[in-house]
N, CA, C and O atoms as a Tripos MOL2 file, in Angstrom:
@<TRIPOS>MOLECULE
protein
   92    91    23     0     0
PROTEIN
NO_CHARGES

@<TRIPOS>ATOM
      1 N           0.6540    6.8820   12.8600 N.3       1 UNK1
      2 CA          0.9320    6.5870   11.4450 C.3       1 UNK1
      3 C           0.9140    7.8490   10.5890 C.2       1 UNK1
      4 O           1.2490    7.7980    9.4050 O.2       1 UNK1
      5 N           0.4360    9.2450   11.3100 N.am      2 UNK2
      6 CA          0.5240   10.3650   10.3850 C.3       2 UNK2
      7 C           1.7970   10.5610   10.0620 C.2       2 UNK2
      8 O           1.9990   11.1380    8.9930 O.2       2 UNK2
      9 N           3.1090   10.0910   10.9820 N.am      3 UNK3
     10 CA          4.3960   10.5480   10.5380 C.3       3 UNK3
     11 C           4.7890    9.8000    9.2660 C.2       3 UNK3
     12 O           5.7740   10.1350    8.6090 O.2       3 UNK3
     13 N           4.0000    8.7830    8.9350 N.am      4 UNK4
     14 CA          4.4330    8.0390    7.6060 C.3       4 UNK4
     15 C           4.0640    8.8490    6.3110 C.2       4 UNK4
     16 O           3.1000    9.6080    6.2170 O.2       4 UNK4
     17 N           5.2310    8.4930    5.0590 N.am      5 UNK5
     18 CA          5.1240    9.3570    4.1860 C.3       5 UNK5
     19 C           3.9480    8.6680    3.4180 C.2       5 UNK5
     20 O           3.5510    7.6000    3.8850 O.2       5 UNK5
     21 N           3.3690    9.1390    2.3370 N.am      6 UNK6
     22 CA          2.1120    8.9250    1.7430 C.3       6 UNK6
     23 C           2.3810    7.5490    0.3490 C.2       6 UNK6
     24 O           1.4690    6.9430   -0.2140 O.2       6 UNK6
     25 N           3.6990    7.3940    0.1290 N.am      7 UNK7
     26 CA          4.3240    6.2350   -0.2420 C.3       7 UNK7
     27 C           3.8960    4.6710    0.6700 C.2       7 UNK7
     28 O           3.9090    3.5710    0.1180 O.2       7 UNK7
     29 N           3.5990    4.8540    1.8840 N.am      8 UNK8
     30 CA          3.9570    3.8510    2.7310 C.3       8 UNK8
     31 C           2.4820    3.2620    2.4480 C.2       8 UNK8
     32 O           2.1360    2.0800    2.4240 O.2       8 UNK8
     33 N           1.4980    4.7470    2.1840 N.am      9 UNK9
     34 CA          0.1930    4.3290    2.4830 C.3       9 UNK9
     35 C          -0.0260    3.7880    0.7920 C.2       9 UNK9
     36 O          -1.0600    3.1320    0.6680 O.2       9 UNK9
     37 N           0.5870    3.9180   -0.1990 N.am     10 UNK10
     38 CA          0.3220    3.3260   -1.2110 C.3      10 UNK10
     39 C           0.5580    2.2560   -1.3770 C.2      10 UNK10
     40 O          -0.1460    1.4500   -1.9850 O.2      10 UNK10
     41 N           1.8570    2.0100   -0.7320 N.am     11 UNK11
     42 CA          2.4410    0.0140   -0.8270 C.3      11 UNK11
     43 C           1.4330   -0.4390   -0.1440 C.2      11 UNK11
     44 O           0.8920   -1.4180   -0.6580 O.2      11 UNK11
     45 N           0.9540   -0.0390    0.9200 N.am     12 UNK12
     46 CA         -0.3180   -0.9990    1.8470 C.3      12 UNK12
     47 C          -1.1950   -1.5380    1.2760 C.2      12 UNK12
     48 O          -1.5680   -2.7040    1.3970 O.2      12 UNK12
     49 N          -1.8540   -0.1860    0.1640 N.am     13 UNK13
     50 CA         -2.8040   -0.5590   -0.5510 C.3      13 UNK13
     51 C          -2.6220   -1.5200   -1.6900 C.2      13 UNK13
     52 O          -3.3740   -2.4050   -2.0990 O.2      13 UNK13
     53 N          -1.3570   -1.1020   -2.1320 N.am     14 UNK14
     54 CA         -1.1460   -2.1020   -3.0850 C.3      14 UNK14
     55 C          -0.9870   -3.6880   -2.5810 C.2      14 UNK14
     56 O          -1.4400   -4.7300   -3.0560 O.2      14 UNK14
     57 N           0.0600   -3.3590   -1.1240 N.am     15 UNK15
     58 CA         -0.4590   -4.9770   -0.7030 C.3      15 UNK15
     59 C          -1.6870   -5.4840    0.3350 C.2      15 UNK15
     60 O          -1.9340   -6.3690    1.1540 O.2      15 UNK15
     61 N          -2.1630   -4.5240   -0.1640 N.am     16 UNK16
     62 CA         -3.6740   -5.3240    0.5500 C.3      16 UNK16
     63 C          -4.4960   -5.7050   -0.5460 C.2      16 UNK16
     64 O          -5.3750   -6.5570   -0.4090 O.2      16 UNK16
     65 N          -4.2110   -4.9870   -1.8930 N.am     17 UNK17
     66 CA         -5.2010   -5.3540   -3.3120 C.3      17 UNK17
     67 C          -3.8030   -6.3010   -3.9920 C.2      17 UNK17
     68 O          -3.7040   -6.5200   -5.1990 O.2      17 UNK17
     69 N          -2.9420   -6.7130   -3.1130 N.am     18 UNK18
     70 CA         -1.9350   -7.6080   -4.3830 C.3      18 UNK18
     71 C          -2.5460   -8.9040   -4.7240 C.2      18 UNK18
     72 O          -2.0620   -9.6060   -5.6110 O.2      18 UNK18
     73 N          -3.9480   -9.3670   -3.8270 N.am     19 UNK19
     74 CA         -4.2600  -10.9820   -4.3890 C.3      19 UNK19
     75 C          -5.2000  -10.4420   -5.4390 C.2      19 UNK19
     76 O          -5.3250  -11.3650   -6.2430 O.2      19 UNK19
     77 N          -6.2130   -9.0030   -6.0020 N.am     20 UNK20
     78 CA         -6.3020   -9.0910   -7.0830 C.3      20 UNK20
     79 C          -5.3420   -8.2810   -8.4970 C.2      20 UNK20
     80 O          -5.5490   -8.3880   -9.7060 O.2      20 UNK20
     81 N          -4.7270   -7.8220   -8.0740 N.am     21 UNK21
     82 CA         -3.6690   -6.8110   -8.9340 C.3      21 UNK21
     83 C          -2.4250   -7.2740   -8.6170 C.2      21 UNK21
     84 O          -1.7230   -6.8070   -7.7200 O.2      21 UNK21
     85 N          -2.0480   -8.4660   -9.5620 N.am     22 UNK22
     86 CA         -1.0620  -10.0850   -9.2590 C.3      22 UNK22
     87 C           0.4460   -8.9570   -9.7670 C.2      22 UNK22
     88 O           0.8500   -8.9370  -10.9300 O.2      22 UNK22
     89 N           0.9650   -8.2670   -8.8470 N.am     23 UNK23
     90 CA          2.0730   -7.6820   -9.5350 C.3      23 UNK23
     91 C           3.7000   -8.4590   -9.4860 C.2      23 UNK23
     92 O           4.6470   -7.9460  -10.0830 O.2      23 UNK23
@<TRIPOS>BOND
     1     1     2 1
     2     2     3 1
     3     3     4 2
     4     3     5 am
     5     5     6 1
     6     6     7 1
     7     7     8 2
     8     7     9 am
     9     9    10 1
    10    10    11 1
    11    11    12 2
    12    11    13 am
    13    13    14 1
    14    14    15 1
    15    15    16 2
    16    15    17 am
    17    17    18 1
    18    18    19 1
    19    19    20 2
    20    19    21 am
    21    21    22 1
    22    22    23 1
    23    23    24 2
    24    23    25 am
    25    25    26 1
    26    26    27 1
    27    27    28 2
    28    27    29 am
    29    29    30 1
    30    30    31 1
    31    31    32 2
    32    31    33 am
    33    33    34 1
    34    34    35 1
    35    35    36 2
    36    35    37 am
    37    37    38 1
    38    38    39 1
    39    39    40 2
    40    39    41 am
    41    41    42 1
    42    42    43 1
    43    43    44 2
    44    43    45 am
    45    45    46 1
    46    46    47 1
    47    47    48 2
    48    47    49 am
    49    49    50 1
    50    50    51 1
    51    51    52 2
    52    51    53 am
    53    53    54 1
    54    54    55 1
    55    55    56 2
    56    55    57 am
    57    57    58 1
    58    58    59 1
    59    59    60 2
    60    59    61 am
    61    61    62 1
    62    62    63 1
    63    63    64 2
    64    63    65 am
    65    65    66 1
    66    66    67 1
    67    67    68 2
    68    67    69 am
    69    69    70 1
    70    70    71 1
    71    71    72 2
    72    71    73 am
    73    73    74 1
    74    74    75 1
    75    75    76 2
    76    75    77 am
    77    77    78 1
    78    78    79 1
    79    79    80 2
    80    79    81 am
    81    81    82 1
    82    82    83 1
    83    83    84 2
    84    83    85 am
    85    85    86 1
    86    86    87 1
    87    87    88 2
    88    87    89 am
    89    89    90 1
    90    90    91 1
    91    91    92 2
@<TRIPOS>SUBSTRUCTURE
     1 UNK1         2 RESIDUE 1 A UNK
     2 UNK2         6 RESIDUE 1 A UNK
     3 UNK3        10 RESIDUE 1 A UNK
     4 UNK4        14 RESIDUE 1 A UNK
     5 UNK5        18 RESIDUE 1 A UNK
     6 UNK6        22 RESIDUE 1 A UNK
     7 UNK7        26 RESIDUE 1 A UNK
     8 UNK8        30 RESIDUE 1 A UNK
     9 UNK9        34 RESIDUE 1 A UNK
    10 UNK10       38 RESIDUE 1 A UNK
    11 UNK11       42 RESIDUE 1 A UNK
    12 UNK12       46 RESIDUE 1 A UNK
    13 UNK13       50 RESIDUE 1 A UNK
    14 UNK14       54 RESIDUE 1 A UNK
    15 UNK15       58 RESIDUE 1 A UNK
    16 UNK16       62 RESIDUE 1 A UNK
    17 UNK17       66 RESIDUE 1 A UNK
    18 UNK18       70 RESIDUE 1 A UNK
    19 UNK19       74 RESIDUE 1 A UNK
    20 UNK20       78 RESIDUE 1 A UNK
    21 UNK21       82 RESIDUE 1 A UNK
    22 UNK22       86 RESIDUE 1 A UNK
    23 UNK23       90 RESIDUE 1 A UNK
């Protein structure tokens, strides 16, 4: 997963926190 750009690792986070940060 290091070849992934640092974008990829932000959507994750965002969809791993999307059931409290309802976007």
């Amino acid at each position: 997963m290091k070849n992934r750009p640092e974008g990829f690792l932000k959507a994750k986070f965002i969809a791993h926190h999307s059931e409290q940060f309802d976007y």
